[in-house]
N, C-alpha and C positions, 0 to 999 in steps of 0.2 A: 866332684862327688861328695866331699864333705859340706860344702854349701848345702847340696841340697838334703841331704840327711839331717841337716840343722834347721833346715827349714820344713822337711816334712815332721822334725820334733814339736817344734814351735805351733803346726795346726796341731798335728794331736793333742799338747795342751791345751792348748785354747778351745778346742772341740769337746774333749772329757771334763775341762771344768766348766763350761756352759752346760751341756747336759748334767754335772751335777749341781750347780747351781739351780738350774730349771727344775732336778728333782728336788731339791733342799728349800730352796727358800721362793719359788717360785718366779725367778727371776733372777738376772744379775744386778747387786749394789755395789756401792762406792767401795765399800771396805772389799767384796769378796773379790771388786776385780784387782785393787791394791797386792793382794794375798797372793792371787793369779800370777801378777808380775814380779813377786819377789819366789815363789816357787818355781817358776817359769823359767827364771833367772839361774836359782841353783839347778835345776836341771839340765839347762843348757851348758853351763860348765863342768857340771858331771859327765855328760856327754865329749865334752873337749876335753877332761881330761880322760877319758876312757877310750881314744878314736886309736891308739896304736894296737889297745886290744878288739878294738871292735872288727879291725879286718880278719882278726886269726879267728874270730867265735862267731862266723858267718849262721852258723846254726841258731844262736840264741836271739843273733838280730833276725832274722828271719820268723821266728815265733814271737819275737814281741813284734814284729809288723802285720803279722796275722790273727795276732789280740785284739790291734788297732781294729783292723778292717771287723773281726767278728763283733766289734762292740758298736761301733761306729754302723751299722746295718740292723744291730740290733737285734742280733742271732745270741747275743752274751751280754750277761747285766754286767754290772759292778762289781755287785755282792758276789758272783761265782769267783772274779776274776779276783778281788781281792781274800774269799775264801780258797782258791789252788793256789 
């Protein structure tokens, strides 16, 4: 179960810094996917070190998987998500 919770982290990165690359600079570069992999990086161990809390706070994981999907559908921009 934590496999794949670190694997559905890893598309989500890779998915929100593509669309914002696409919105940013019209594409992905050398440097931004660089950036990609060292942020990608600290989030995955953010993640590993937060998995003993992540079973007790079923609630918070659950609306950041519903952020994912509302943005990724593109029912919710950026801007709202990084404005709430």
């Amino acid at each position: 179960a934590k496999a794949a919770v670190l694997i559905v982290a890893v598309i989500c990165a890779v998915f929100f810094s593509g669309r914002y690359a696409e919105y940013l600079l019209g594409g992905v570069m050398g440097d931004y996917l660089g950036a990609t992999i060292c942020v990608t990086e600290v989030y995955l161990l953010t993640i590993l070190t937060l998995f003993p809390n992540i079973e007790d706070n079923a609630i918070f994981v659950n609306e950041l998987a519903t952020l994912c999907y509302k943005f990724s559908n593109g029912s919710l921009s950026l801007q709202t998500v990084f404005d709430d």
